[in-house]
N, C-alpha and C positions, 0 to 999 in steps of 0.2 A: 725784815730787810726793806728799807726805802732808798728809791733812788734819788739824783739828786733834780729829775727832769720828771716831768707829767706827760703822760701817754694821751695823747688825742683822740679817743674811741669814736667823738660825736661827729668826727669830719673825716671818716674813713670811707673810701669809697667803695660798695658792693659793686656783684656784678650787675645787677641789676640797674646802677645810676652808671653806667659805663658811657662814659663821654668820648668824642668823635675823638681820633688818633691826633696827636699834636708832635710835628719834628722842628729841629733847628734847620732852616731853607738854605741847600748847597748849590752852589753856582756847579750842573754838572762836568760843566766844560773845563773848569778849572781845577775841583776840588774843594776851591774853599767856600767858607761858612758867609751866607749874606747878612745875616746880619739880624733877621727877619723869623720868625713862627710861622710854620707851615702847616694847614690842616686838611682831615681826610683826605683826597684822593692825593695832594701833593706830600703827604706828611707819609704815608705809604709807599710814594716812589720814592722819598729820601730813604726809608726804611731799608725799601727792596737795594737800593745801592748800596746801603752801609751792610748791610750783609751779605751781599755778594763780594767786596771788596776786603772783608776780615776773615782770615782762616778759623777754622773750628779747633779749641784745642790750646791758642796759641797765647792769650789774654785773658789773665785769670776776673777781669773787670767783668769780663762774659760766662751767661751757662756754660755747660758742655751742647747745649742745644743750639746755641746759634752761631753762626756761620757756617761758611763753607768747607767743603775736604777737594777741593775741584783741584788744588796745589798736587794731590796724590799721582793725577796724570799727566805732571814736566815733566820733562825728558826721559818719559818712555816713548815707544815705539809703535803704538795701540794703531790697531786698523780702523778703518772708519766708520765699520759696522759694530766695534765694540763701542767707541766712543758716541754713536747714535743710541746706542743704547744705559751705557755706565752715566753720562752727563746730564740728561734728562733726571733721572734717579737723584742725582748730587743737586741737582738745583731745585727741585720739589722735596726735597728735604731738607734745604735748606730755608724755602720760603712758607713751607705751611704750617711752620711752627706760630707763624704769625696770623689770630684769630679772623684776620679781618679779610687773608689772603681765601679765597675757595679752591682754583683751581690755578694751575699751570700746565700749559699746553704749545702745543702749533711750535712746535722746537724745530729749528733748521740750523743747522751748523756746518763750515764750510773748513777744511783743511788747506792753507797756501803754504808749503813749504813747511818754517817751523811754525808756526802762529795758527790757530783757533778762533774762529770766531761763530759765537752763536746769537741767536733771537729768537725769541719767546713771548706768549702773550699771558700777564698771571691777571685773570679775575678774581677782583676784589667787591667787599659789600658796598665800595663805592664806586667799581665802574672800570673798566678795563685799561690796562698798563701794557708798552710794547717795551720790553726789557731786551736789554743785550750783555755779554759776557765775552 
């Protein structure tokens, strides 16, 4: 059986020739795409956003491995001690699938009414990120 393309063996990248992370640079403010390649530490925080921003599950373009399930807790009713604890969990699982992430910590999240909001610091092999949700 031959196909009708040739397979590139000789320009395959191992892990060992593993080159700095490269993203498309997003204007955070707005959303959209500048226009521009972004690498290591900036091509990381696009990373950390566009996974924080896609549910897991919901895009078959994506694994089952990435993104979030953080959607699971709208409009329930969760006290603030579960959600100190269930949210931390949802977002280190959702960012350590990425090699380059080591840690996620220093979570603080504050309940107003209906609305959530958290901040986080995830160290990376290139240098520390203040993330927020």
């Amino acid at each position: 059986m031959s196909f009708p393309f040739k397979i590139d063996t000789e320009n395959t990248v191992t892990q060992d020739e593993y080159k700095e992370p490269c993203e498309h640079g997003i204007d955070f403010e707005t959303g959209q795409l500048t226009g521009k390649k972004v690498y290591g530490l900036e091509a990381i925080k696009v990373w950390i956003w566009n996974a924080l921003r896609t549910p897991r599950y919901q895009h078959i373009i994506y694994s089952w491995d990435y993104g979030h399930e953080i959607d699971d807790l709208i409009g329930k009713s969760y006290t603030q001690e579960y959600i100190d604890t269930e949210l931390p969990r949802m977002i280190e699982e959702c960012l350590l699938i990425n090699p380059n992430i080591t840690e996620v910590g220093n979570f603080e999240f504050i309940i107003d009414s209906d609305k959530l909001t958290g901040t986080f610091t995830v160290k990376t092999t290139y240098g520390e990120v203040e993330a927020s949700v």
